[in-house]
C-alpha positions in Angstrom: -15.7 48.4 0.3 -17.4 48.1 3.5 -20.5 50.4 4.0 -20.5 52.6 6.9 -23.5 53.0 9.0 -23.7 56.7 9.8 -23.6 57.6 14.0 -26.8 59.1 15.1 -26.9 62.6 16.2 -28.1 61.6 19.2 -25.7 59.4 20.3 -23.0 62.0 19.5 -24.8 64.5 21.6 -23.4 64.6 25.1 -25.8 64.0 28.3 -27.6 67.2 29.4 -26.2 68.3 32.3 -29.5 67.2 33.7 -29.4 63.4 32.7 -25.5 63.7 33.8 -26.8 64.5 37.4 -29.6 61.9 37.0 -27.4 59.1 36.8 -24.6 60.5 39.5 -27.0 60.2 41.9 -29.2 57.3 41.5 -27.6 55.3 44.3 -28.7 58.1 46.6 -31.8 58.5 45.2 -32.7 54.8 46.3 -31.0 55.1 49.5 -33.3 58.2 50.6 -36.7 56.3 49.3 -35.1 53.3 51.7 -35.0 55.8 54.1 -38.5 57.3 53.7 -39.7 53.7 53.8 -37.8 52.8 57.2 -38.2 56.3 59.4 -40.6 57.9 57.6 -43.5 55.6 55.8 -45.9 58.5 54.3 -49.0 55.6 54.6 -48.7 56.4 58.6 -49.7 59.5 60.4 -46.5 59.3 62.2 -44.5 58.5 59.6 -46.3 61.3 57.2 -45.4 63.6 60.5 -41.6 62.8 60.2 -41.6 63.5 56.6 -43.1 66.5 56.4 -41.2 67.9 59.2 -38.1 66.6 57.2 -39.1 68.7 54.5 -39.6 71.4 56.5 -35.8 71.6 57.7 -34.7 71.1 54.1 -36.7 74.0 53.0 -36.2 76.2 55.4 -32.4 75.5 55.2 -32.7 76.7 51.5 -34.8 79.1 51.9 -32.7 81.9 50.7 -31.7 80.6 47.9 -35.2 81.2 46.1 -34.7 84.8 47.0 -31.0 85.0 45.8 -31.4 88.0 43.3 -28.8 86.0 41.1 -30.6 83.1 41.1 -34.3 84.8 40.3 -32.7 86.6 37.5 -32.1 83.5 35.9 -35.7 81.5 37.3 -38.1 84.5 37.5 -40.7 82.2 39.3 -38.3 80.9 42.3 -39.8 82.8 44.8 -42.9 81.1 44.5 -41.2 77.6 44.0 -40.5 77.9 47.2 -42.2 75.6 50.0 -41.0 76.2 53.4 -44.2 78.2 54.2 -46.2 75.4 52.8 -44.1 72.9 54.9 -45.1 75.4 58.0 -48.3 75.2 58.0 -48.8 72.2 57.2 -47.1 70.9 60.6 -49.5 73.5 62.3 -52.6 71.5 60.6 -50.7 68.3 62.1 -50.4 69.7 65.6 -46.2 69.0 64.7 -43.9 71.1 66.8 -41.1 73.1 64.4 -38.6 70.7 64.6 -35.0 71.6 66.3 -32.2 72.9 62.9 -30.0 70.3 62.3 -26.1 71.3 62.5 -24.8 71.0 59.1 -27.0 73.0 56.9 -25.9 74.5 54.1 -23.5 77.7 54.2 -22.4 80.2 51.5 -23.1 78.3 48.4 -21.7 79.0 44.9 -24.2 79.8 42.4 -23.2 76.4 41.0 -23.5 75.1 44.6 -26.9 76.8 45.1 -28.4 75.3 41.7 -27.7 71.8 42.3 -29.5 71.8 45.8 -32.6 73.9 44.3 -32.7 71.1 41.8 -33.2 68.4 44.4 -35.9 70.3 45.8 -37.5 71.1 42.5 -37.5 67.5 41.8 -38.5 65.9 44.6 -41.9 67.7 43.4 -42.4 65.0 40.9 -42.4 62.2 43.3 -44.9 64.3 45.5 -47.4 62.9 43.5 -47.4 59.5 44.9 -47.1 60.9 48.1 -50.2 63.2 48.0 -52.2 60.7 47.3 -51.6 58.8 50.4 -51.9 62.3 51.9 -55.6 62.3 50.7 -55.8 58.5 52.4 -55.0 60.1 55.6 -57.3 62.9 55.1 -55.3 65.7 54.1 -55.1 68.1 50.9 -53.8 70.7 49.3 -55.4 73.1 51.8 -55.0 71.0 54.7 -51.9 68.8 56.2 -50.5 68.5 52.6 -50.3 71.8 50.8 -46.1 71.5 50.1 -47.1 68.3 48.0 -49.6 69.9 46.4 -49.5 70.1 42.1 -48.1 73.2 41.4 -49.6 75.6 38.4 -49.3 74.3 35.3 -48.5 70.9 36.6 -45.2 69.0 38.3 -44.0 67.9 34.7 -44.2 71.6 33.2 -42.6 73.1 36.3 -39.7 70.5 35.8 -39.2 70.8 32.1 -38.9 74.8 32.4 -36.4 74.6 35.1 -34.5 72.0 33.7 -34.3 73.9 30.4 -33.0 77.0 31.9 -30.6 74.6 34.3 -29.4 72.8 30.9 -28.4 76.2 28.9 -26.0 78.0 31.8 -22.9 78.7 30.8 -20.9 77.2 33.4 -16.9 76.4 33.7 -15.2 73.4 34.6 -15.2 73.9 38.1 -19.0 74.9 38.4 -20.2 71.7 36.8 -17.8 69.5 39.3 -18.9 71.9 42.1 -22.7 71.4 40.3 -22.5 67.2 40.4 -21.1 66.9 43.6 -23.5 69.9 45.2 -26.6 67.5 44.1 -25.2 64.4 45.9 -24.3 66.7 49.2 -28.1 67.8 48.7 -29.2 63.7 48.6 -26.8 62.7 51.8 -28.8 66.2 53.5 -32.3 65.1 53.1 -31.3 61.5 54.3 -29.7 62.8 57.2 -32.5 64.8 58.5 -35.3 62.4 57.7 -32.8 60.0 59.6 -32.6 62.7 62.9 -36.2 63.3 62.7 -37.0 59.5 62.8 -34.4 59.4 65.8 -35.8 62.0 67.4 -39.2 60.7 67.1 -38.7 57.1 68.8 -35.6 58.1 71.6 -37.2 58.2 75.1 -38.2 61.7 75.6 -36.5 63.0 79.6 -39.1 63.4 82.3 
């Protein structure tokens, strides 16, 4: 008789619809911090410039989403997850101009849709850390030139774990969690496209 080793639980368990998104979009993941590292280097006051006026079309391009009634019903603190006013200001501290919308942005977004892009943004908040930190090198802070990087309350890990949990639990069909995986990459490919146009922008001779 040949003994059978019992199968974990946890290699039974399926991914979390978190870790399932994780992994569909680590190629794109890399590809943006490429990015970041050839338009935008965040160690330059040009480059910190670009970025944060990057951020500043993402936000502002999901705006409305953290003030979907739907969508605060099911994060009651989205509202004030929200950065674009951050982003704002911070380009007024840099003497940045508003930069020019992009064509492209999002439109009309499923809930499933509207989830996956908040995530991106939600957790692009983690690697603000490292970012903020060369903020302070340039001599900016949370008050000054760098407030949408700033630690949120509570901290970037607890922020991430309580919308992760709530993102983990929805009930969603079929459909919602394709629309959901291929929503996060579309989110990706959107903030490398505008760091890319704000970079172009940046170094194309400006008309007389």
């Amino acid at each position: 008789m040949n003994p059978q080793h019992p199968t974990t639980e946890a290699s039974q368990a399926p991914l979390l619809r978190s870790q399932r998104v994780r992994e569909l979009t680590q190629d794109l993941h890399k590809s943006l911090e490429d990015t970041v590292g050839e338009w935008a280097p965040t160690d330059t006051l040009p480059g910190f410039t670009r970025f944060v006026q990057m951020q500043y079309l993402f936000q502002s391009e999901i705006q409305a989403l953290y003030h979907d009634p739907e969508l605060v019903n099911l994060f009651a603190d989205l509202p004030e997850r929200c950065r674009v006013k951050a982003a704002e200001a911070d380009l007024a501290d840099l003497g940045a101009q508003i930069p020019a919308a992009v064509p492209g942005a999002l439109q009309a977004p499923s809930k499933a849709q509207a989830l996956a892009w908040i995530r991106v943004s939600e957790g692009s908040k983690l690697g603000a850390a490292i970012l903020f930190k060369q903020a302070v090198a340039l001599g900016f802070s949370e008050t000054h030139g760098a407030r949408h990087l700033a630690e949120p309350e509570g901290g970037r890990m607890r922020g991430w774990k309580a919308f992760n949990a709530i993102f983990d639990n929805l009930p969603l069909s079929a459909e919602e969690e394709a629309e959901v995986d291929q929503a996060s990459r579309d989110a990706f490919a959107r903030l490398e496209l505008l760091l890319r146009t704000v970079g172009k922008r940046a170094t194309s001779p400006q008309p007389a």
